[in-house]
Structures are given as C-alpha cells and as structure tokens.
C-alpha positions in Angstrom: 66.6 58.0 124.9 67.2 61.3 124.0 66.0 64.7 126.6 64.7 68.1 126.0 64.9 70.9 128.6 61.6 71.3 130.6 61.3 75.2 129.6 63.1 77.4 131.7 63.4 74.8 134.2 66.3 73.5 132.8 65.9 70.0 133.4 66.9 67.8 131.2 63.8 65.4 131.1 63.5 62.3 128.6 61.0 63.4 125.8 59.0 60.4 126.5 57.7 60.2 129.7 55.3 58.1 131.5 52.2 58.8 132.2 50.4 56.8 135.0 47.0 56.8 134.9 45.8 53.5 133.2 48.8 51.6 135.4 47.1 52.3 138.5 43.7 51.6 137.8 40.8 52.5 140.4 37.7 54.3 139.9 37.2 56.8 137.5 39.8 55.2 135.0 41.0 52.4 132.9 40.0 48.9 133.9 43.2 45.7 133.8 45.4 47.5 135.8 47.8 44.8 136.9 49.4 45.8 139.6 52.0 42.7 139.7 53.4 43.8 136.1 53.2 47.4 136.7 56.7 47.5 138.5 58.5 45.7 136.0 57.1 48.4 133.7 58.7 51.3 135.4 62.0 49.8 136.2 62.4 48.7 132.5 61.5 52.8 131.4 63.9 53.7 133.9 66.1 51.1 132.4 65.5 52.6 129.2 66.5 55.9 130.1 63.4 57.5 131.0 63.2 59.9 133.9 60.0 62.0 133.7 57.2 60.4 135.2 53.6 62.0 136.4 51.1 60.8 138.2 48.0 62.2 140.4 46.8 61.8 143.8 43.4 60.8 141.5 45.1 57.8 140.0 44.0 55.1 142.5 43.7 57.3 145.2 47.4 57.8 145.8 48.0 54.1 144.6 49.9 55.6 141.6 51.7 58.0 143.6 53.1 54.8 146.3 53.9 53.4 142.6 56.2 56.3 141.9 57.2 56.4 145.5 58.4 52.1 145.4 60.3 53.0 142.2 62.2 55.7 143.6 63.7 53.8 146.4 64.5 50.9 143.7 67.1 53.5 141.8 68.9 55.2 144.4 71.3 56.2 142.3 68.8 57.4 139.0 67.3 61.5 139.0 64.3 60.6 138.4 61.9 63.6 138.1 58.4 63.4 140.0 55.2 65.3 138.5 52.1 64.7 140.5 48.9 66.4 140.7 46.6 68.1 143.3 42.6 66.9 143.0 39.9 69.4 142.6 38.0 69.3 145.7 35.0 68.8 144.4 36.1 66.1 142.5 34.4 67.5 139.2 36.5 66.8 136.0 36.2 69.4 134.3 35.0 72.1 136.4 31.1 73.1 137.1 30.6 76.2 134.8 29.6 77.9 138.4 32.6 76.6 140.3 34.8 79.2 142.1 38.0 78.6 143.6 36.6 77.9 146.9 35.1 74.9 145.6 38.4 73.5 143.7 41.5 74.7 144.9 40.9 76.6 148.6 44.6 76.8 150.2 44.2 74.5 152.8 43.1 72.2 150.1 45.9 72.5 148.5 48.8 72.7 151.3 46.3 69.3 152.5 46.9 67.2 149.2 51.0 68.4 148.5 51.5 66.4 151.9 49.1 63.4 150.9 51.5 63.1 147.8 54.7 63.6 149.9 53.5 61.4 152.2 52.7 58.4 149.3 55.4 59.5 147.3 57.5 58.7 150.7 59.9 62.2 149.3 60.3 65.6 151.2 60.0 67.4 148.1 58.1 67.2 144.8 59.5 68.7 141.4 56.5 68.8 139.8 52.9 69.8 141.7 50.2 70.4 138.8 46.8 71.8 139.3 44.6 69.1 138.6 41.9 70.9 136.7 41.8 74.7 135.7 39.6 78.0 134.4 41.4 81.1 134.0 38.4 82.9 135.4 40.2 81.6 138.2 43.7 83.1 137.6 43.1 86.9 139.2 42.6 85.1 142.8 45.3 85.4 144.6 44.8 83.2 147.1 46.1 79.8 145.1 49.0 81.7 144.0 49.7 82.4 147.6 49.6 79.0 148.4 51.4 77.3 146.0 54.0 79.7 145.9 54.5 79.7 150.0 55.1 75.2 149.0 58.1 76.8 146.6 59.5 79.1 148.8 59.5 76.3 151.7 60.9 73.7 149.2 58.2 71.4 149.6 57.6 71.8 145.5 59.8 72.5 143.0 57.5 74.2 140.4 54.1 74.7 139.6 51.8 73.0 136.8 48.7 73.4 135.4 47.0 70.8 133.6 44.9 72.0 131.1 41.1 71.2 130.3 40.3 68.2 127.5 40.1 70.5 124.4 40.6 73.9 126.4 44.5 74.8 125.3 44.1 78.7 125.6 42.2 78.5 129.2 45.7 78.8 130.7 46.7 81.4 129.6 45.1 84.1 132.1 47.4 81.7 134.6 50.6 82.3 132.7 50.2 85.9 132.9 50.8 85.3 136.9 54.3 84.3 136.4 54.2 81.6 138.6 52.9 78.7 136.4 56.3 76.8 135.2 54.5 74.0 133.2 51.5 73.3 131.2 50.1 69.7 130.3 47.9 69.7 127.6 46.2 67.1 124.8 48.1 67.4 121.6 48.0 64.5 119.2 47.6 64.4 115.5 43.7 64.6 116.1 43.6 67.4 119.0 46.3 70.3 117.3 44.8 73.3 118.7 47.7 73.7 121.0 49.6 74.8 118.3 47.4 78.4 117.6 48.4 80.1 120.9 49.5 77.6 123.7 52.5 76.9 122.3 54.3 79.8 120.8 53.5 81.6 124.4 55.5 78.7 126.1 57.8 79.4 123.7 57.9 83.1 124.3 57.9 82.7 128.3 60.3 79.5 128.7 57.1 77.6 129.8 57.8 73.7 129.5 55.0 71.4 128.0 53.8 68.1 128.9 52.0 66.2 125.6 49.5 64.0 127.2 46.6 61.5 125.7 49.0 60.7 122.5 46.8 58.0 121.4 43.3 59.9 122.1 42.8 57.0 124.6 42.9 54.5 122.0 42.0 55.6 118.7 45.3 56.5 117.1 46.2 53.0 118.3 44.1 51.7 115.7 42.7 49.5 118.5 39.1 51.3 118.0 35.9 49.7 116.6 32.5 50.0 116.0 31.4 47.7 118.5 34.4 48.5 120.7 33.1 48.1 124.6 35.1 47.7 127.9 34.3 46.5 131.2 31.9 47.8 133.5 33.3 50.7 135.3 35.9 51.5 132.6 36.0 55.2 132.2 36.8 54.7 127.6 33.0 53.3 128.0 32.1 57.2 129.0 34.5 58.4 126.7 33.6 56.3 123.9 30.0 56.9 123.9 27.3 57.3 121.4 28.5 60.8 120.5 31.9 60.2 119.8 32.5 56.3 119.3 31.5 56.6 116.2 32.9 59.8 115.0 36.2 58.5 116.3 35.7 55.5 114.2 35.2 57.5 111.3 38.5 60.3 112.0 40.6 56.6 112.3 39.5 55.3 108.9 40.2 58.7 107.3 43.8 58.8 108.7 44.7 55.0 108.0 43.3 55.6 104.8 45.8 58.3 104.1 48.7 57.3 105.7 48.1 54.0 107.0 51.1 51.4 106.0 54.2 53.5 106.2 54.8 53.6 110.0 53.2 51.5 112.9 50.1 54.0 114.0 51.3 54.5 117.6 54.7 55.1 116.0 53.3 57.7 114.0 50.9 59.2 116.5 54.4 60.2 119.2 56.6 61.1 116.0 54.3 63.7 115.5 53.8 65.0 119.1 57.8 65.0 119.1 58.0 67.0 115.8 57.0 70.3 117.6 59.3 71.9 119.3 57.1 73.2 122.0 57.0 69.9 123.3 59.2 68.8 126.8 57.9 65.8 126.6 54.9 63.2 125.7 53.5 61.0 128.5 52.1 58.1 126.9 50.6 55.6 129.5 52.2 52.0 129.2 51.0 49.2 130.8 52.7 46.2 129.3 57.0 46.0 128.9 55.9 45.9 125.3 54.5 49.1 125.4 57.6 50.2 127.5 59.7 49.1 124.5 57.7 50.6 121.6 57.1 53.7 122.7 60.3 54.7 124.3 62.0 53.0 121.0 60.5 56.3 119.0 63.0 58.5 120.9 65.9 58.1 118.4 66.1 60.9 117.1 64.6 60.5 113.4 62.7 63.2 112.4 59.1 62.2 110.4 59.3 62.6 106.7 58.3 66.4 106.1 55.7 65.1 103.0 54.1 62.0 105.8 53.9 65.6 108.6 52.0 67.6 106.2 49.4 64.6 105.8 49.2 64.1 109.2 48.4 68.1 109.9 45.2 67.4 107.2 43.3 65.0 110.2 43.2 68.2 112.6 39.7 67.2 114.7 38.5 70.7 116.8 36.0 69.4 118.9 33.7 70.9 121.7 33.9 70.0 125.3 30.9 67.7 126.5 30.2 66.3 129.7 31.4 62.9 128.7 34.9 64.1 127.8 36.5 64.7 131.1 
C-alpha cells in the first residue's frame, strides 16, 4: 500500500480507502449487504495496509459506524483513521432548492449527531466529521461554522469535511473560503472529471485534502451494467439506474470498452485513473467481498497508467446535470 498526505493535514492516509456505504446496507442504499462477511472485509484492508476508512451515520443508521467502531477495537495497535459523516436533518439528498441551514445543519443538529457517531463509533474523538450534504449559499452562516469549530476546539473532531453534491464539484467552494473546511469528498471517475476545472487546483492552492468517491459510477465502469440490468426491490442503483440514465450509462460503457477495453481489467483502469491526479488523498471504493478487498487495494503499487491509455481515458469525460434521481 502506498499513502499520500491528506492536504495540509499531514496524515499519511493509504490512497485507497474504504468506503462504507454498500457494506452496511439499510434503507436508502445497496441491497446484499452481508453483515457476517463484512468484518473479514475490513480486517483483511487493514491487513493490507489500509487505514482510511469513511462511513456515515446514514449508512444503516449508525450500523456502519458500530462496523468501524468493532474494527477499531480488533487492531489496537493499527492508526487507523476515522471519517464519518453528519445527516442532513431533513434527510433530503441533495438539498431542496429552498432549504436553509435551519432545515439541514442547525447547531444542535450537528453537536446532536457528532455524539451519535462517538457514541457508535465507541471513540472520544473523530478525525474526520464531514457535512453530509452541502450549498454554498449556505457558507456566509456563521452559525455551522461556530459549531463545528467549537467540536475542534474541544477535541471531539479532528477536522472538518464537506462532501460535495453528485455532479456539483464547485458548490464548495464558497465553504473553502471560510478557512475551516480541511477536506472535500467529491465524485471523480473517468466519467465524472469536472473536479479537475476548479475543485482541484484550489485544494491544491489551499492544502485542502480530497477524498475520490463513486470510482466505479456505482457500477458502470465495472463493466457489470446492462440493458436489462435490475436489482432488488428497495435497492437504491434501481433509482439510480432509471429510465433516464440506464441507458445512457449503457451507451458511455460501450464507448469506453470500445476504446480501451482489453488492456487493463476495467475496475483496474477506472482507480488508476482517479490515482493519476495529484489532487487526489485518496479513493474510497466500497468493497464488499475479500475479492474486492484484494483487487482494489492491489492497484496501489505504485505503476503509473500509460500516458497514451490516460489521454484515451480523458476523451469519455460525461458532464451531466443533477436530477432528482441522482442523489
């Protein structure tokens, strides 16, 4: 495993994480969450020499977060660094386009849910608390910053996330300008490169660390997506994956295989690329099986893509428009 420093931080985090959303299952999110495998999952990452993991209080309902919190005590002796998130109160992902602050992140709100994830997490402090949702109409408010900044000075948190809108990477940056926000997570993947016009060289500028997340646009640059792909009942990729973008997603995949397919495994190819930037701290790629484990930590080895394979990759850029279905 190799690490990169978390902005200006300065931890040393692995550059592939683990995200925790599908492993946790519950409503709202992926379906086949096995709860019995999942632990074997994390101790082999952790194994593996990964030590960045995030989670929300919205994955399971703090079942995620008592995840995180069992694997802890397991390795005693491992740094293992803890990112967690804080729920809009309204529970609206993304925000209403008439949502204020009042309705999403009030204080007591968010002193309320930095204890519920101390409390799961069974820790007295968290190095990570992201905001779970954001607008920057948002940012000029003082009263969040009071709040989350009062958690740092007590030590409850260590530093303060935000994590950025599906397809909305510059409506953060009102936040940055506060001085407070440490980290950013945002969707960057060969599809979704927007990140790149003015997200990332202002974390660069500012020391502001940046967590890839959705590597795999929740399947498709798997290669796992079809046509007449369909999952369970209550599976949120049935949402996701509806009539206005199954098919388009279909289509994007064929294009890219088309063009590159052959020369490296897809999923392979999908975290090489997020770990060509620079910008990147680390990508979160959820992982569910200890095959998954293996693969996708197996990319950090240090071998850089092929500069000719990175410049067809940067052709399948895919700007797309917010909707209501895509979270």
């Amino acid at each position: 495993m190799r690490y990169r420093t978390l902005g200006r931080l300065g931890w040393e985090i692995s550059e592939v994480g683990y995200g925790m959303w599908g492993i946790a299952g519950g409503p709202g999110g992926f379906t086949g969450a096995d709860h019995g495998t999942a632990p074997g999952c994390l101790d082999l990452a952790v194994e593996l020499g990964c030590n960045f993991f995030d989670t929300a209080w919205a994955y399971g309902r703090g079942i995620s977060e008592r995840m995180l919190g069992d694997l802890v005590r397991r390795h005693p002796g491992r740094k293992l660094y803890l990112a967690t998130k804080i729920p809009p109160k309204d529970m609206e992902w993304p925000p209403r386009p008439d949502s204020g602050l009042d309705d999403v992140f009030p204080a007591a709100h968010i002193r309320d849910y930095t204890h519920r994830s101390l409390e799961n997490l069974g820790v007295s402090r968290i190095d990570l608390m992201q905001l779970h949702v954001w607008e920057d109409r948002w940012a000029k408010d003082e009263r969040w910053l009071q709040a989350l900044g009062d958690l740092k000075r007590e030590g409850v948190i260590g530093a303060v996330g935000i994590s950025v809108n599906r397809w909305e990477p510059a409506n953060c940056l009102a936040a940055l300008d506060t001085g407070l926000v440490d980290v950013i997570q945002v969707i960057y993947n060969i599809f979704d490169q927007a990140p790149e016009d003015e997200l990332f060289p202002r974390a660069q500028r500012d020391g502001i660390g940046v967590i890839a997340r959705v590597p795999f646009d929740e399947g498709t640059l798997t290669g796992a997506i079809r046509a007449d792909s369909a999952w369970p009942e209550g599976d949120w990729r049935n949402t996701y994956f509806g009539p206005e973008n199954l098919g388009p997603s279909v289509e994007h995949l064929a294009r890219l295989t088309g063009d590159v397919g052959g020369r490296v495994p897809l999923p392979e190819l999908a975290l090489r690329f997020i770990l060509a930037n620079p910008a990147v701290s680390t990508v979160i790629p959820g992982m569910r099986t200890p095959g998954h484990v293996r693969a996708n930590i197996g990319v950090s080895d240090g071998q850089p893509l092929d500069p000719g394979l990175l410049g067809d990759l940067r052709r399948h850029r895919w700007d797309r428009v917010p909707a209501w279905w895509s979270g």
